[in-house]
DSSP file (Angstrom, degrees, kcal/mol; ACC not computed):
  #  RESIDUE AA STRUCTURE BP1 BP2  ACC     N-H-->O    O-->H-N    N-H-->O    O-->H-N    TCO  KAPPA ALPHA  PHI   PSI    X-CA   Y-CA   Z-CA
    1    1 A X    >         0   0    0      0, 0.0     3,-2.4     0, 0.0     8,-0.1   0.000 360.0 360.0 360.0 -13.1   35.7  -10.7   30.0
    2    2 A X  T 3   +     0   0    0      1,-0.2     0, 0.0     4,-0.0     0, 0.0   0.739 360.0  43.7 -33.9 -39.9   33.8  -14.0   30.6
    3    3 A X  T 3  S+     0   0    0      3,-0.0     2,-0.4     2,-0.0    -1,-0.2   0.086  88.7 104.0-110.0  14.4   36.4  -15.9   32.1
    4    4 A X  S <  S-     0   0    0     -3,-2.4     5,-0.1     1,-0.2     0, 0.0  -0.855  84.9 -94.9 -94.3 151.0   37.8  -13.0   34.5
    5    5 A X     >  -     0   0    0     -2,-0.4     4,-0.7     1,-0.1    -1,-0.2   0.297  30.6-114.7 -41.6 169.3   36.7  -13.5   38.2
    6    6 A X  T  4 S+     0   0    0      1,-0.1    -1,-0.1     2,-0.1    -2,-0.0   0.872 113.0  61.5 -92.0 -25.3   33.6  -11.6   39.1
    7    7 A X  T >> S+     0   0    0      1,-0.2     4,-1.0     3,-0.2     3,-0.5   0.656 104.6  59.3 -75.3  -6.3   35.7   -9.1   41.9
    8    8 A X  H 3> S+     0   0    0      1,-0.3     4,-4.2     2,-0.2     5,-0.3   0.810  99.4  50.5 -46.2 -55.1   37.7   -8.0   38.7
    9    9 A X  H 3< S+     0   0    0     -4,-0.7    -1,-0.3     1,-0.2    -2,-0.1   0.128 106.7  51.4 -81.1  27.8   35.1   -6.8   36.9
   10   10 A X  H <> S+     0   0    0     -3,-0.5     4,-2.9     3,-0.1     5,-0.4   0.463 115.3  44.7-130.8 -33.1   33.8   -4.7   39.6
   11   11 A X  H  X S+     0   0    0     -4,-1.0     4,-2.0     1,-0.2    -2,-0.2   0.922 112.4  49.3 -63.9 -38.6   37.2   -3.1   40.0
   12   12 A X  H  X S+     0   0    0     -4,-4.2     4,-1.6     1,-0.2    -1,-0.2   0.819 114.9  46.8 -54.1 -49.1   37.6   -2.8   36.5
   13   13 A X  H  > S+     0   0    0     -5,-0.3     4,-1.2     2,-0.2    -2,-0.2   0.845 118.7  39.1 -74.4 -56.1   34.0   -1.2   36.4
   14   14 A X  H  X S+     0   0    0     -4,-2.9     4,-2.1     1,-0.2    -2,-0.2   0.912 114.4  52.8 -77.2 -25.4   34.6    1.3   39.6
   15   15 A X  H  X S+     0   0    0     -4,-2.0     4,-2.6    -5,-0.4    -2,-0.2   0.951 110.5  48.8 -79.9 -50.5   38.3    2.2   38.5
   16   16 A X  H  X S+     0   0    0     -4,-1.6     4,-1.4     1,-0.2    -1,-0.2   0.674 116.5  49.4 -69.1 -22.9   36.7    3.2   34.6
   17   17 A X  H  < S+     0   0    0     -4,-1.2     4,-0.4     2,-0.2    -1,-0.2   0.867 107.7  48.3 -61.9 -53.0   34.1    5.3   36.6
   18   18 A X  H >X S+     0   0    0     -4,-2.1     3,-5.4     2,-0.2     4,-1.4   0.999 112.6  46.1 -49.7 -78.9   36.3    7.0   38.7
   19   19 A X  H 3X S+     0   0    0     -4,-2.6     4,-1.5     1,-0.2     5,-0.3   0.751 110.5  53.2 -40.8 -55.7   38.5    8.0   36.1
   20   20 A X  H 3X S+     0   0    0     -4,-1.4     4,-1.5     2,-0.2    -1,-0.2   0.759 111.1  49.0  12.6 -65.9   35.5    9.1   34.0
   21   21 A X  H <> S+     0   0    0     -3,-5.4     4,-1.0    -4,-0.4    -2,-0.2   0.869 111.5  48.7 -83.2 -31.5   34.2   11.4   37.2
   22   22 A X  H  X S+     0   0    0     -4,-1.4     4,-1.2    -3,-0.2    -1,-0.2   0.791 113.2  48.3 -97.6 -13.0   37.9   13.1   37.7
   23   23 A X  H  X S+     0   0    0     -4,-1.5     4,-2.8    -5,-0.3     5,-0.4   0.898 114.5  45.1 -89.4 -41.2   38.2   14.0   33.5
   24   24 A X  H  X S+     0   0    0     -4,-1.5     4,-0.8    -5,-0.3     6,-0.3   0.834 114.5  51.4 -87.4  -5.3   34.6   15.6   33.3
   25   25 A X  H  X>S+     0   0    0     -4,-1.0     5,-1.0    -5,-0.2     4,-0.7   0.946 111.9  41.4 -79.5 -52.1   35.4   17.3   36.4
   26   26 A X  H  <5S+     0   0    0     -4,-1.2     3,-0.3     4,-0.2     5,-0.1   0.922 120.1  46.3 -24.3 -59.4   38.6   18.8   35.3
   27   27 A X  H  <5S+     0   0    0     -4,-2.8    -1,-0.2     1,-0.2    -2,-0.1   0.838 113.4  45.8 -71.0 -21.9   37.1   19.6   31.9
   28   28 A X  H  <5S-     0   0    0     -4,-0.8    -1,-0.2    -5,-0.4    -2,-0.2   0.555 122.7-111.5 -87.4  -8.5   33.8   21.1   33.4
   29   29 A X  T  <5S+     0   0    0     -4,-0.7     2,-1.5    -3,-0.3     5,-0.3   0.441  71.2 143.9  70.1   3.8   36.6   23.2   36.1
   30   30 A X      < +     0   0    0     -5,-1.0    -4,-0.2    -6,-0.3     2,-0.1   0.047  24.0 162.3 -45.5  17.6   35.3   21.1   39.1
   31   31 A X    >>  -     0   0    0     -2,-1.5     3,-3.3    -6,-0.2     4,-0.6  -0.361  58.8-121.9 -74.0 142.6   38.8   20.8   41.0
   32   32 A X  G >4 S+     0   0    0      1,-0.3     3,-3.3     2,-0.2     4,-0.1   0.864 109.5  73.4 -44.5 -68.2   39.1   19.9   44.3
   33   33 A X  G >4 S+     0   0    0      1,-0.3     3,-1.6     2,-0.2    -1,-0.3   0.509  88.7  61.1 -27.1 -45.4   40.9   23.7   44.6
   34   34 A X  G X4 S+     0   0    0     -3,-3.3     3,-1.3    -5,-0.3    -1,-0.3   0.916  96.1  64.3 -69.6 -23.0   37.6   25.6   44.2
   35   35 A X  G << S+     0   0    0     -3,-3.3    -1,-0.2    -4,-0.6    -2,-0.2   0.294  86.9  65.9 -96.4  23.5   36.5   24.0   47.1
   36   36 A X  G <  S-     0   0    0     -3,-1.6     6,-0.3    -4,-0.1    -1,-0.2   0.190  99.8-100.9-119.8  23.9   39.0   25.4   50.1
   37   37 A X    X   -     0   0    0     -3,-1.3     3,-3.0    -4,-0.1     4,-0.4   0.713  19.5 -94.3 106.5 109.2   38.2   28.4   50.2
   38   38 A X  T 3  S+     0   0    0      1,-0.3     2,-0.6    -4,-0.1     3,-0.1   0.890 121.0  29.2 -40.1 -58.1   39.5   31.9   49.0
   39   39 A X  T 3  S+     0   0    0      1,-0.2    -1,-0.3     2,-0.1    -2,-0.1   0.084  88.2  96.5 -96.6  36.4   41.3   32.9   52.0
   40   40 A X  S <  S-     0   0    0     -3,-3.0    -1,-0.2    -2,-0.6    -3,-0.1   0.919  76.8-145.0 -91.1 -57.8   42.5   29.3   53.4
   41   41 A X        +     0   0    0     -4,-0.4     2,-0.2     1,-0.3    -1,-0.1   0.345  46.4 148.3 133.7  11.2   45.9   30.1   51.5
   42   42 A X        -     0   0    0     -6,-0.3     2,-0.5    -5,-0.2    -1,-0.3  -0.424  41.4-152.2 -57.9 146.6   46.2   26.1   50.7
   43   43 A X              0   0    0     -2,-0.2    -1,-0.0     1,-0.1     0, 0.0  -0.713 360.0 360.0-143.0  81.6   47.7   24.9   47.9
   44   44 A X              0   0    0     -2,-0.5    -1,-0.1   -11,-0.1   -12,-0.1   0.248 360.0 360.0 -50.1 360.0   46.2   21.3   46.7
């Protein structure tokens, strides 16, 4: 990874994060869905 630009590696970096944050939220039940509400009747 030396020789890739330096705004690569920050994408590379935030993109591996992200993805990271949405699998232990999934596994942990953390979906966006708990958070609209019993009665809004939305379907995410």
């Amino acid at each position: 990874m030396s020789e890739m630009p330096r705004w690569v590696k920050v994408f590379a970096v935030v993109g591996i994060a992200l993805a990271v944050l949405v699998l232990v939220a999934l596994v942990t039940g953390h979906d966006p869905g708990r958070h609209t509400g019993a009665g809004a009747g939305l379907a995410l």
